[in-house]
C-alpha positions in Angstrom: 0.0 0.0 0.0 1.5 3.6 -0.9 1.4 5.7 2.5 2.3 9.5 1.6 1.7 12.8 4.0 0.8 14.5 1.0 -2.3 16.8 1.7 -4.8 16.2 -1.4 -7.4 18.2 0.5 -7.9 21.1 3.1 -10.7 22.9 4.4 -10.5 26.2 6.8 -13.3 27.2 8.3 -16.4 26.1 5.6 -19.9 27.0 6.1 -23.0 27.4 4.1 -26.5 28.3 5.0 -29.5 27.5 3.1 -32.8 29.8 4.0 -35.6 28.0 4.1 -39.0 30.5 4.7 -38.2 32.3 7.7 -35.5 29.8 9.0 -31.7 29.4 8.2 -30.4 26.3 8.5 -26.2 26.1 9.4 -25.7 22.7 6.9 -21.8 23.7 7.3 -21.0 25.9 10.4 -16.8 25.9 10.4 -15.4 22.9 8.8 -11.8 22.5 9.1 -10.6 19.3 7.6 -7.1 18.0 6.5 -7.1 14.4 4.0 -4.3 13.0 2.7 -3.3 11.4 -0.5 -4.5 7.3 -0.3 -6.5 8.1 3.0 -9.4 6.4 3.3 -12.1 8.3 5.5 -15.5 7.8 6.2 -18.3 10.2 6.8 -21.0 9.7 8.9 -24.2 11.6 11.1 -27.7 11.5 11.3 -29.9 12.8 8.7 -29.3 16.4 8.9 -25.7 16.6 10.3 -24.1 18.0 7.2 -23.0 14.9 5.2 -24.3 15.3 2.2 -23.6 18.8 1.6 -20.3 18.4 2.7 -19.8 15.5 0.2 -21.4 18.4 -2.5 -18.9 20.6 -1.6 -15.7 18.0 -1.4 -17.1 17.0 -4.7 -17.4 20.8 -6.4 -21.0 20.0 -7.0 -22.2 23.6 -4.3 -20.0 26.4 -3.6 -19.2 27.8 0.4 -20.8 31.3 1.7 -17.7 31.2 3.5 -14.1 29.7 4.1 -12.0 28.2 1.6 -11.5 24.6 0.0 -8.0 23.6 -1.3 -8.1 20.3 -3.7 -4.6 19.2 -5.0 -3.3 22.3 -4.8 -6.1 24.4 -6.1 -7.8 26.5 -4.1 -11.7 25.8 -5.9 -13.9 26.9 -3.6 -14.1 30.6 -5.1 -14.1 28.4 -8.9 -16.8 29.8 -11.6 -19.1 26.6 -12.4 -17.3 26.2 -15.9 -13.5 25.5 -14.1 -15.6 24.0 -11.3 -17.2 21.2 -13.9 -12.9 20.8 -15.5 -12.4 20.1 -11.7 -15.3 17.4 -11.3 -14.1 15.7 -14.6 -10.9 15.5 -14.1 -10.2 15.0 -10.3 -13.0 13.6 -8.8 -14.5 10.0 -9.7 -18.5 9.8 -8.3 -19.8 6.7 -6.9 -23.4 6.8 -6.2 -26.0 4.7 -4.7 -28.6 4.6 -7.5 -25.4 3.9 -9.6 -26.8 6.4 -12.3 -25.9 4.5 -15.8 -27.3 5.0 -18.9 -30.1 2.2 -19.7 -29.1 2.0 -23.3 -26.0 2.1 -23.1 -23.4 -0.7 -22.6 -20.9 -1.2 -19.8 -18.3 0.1 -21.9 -20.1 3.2 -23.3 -21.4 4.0 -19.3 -17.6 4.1 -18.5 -16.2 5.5 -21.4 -18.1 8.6 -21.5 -16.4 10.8 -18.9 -13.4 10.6 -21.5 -15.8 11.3 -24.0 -16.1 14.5 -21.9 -12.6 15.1 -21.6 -12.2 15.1 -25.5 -10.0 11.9 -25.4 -9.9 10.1 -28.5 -11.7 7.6 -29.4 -8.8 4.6 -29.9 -7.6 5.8 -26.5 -10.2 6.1 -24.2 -11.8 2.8 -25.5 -8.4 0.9 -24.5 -8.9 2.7 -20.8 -12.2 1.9 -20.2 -11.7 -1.8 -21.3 -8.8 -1.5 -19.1 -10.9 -0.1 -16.2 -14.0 -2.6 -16.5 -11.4 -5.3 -16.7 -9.9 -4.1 -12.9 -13.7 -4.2 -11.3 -13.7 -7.5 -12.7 -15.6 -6.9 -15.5 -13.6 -7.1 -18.4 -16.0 -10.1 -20.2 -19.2 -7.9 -19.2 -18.4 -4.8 -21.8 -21.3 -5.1 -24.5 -24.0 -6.1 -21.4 -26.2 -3.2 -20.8 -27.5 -2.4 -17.0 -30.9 -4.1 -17.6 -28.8 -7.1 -18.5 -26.8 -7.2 -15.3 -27.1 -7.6 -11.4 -26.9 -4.9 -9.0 -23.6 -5.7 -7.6 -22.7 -5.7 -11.4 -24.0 -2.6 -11.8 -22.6 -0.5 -9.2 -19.1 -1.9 -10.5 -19.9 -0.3 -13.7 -20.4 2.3 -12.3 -17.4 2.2 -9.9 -15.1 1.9 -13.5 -17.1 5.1 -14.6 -15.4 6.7 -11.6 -12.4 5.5 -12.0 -11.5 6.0 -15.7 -10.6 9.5 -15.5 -7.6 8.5 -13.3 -9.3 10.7 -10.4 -7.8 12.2 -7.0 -10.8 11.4 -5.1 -13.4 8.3 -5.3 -16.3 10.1 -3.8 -18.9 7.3 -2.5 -22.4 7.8 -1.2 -24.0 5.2 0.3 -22.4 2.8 -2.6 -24.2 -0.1 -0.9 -27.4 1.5 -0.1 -29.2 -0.3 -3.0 -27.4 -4.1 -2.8 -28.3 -7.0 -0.3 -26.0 -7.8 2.7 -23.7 -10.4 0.1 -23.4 -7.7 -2.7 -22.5 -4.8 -0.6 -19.8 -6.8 1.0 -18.1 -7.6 -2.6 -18.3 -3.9 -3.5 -16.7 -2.8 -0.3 -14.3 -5.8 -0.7 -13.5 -3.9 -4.1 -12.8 -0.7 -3.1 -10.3 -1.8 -0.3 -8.7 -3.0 -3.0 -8.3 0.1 -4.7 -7.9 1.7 -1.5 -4.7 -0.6 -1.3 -3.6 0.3 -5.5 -3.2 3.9 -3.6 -6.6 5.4 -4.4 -8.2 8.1 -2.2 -11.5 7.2 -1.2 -14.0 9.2 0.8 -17.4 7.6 1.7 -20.8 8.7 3.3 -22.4 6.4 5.1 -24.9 5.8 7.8 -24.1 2.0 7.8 -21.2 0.9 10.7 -20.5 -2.0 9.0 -19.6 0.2 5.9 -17.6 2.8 7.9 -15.7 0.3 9.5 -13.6 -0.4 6.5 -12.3 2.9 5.9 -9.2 4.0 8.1 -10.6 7.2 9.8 -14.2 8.0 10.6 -15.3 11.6 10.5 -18.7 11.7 12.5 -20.8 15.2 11.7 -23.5 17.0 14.4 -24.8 20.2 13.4 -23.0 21.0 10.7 -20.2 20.1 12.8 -17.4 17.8 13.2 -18.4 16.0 16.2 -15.4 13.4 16.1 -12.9 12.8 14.1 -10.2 9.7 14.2 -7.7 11.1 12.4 -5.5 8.6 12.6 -5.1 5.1 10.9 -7.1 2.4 12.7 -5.3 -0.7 11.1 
């Protein structure tokens, strides 16, 4: 496993408030947070703590009212939504738990499109998402489209959909939300795996058994950071 102090992200004092009728709600109220290259963390709280729009903003899908966010060495939480979308594609890989795949498509065209995106061409980007279905375990799944596969199957399509770009950050939510007990085993059996190739990996989570596979837990409260690990727990 690669083990590097390199900071990949940092966070100083985030917060953003969302005004709903007469209320304002803190979602973030003065998140510092420090993650290193090949950490794996996991984010947890109860409905309401923060999670998700934390996750948005690690993921440069919201912008902060305030604070900053520094990812790989960019500072993209001031970022117009044009450079913020080049900083999706090309950094972060999205892991989600409805798995969001194109019906129609096939495996290989699901994964293949964020190079698509990137304006990769064509002879190359089909070699890298073969390659990439091939590492989920895959590889003799490519022409199968998601109405033709199992859920497990399809969340490792989309898992190679995240992964193609060659991304900083795997950014999971609730990747086993949708899968029996069995399945969602194999799929967090996967991304230790990757976790061990020396890939980043954040996930939200409400699920323990989940959490317990990363190597730090982050626990939100109120837009908070109630607890925070911070250190490895293997």
């Amino acid at each position: 496993m690669t083990e590097t102090n390199e900071r990949i992200i940092h966070i100083s004092d985030l917060k953003r408030t969302y005004i709903m009728g007469d209320t304002q709600i803190n979602a973030l109220d003065g998140i510092n947070l420090q993650i290193n290259r090949n950490e794996y963390v996991a984010v947890m709280g109860p409905s309401g703590s923060g999670k998700t729009t934390l996750m948005n903003m690690i993921g440069c899908l919201d912008s902060p009212d305030d604070g900053s966010y520094e990812l790989n060495g960019t500072l993209v939480s001031n970022l117009s939504d044009n450079k913020l979308a080049h900083i999706r594609n090309k950094e972060i890989g999205f892991v989600f738990q409805t798995f969001n795949l194109l019906a129609r498509a096939t495996a290989l065209h699901n994964v293949e499109l964020p190079l698509i995106y990137a304006g990769m061409r064509q002879t190359e980007r089909l070699k890298q998402a073969r390659n990439t279905l091939a590492k989920v375990g895959l590889g003799d799944r490519q022409g199968h489209r998601p109405g033709e596969m199992s859920g497990g199957q399809r969340q490792r399509v989309a898992i190679a959909r995240a992964l193609v770009t060659q991304p900083s950050i795997l950014l999971a939510d609730e990747p086993t939300g949708n899968l029996d007990s069995h399945t969602g085993h194999d799929i967090m059996s996967l991304f230790d795996e990757l976790h061990t190739d020396g890939q980043t990996i954040i996930l939200v989570t409400h699920e323990s058994d989940v959490s317990k596979h990363a190597q730090r837990e982050i626990h939100l409260l109120d837009g908070r950071i109630a607890t925070d690990t911070g250190q490895l727990k293997h």
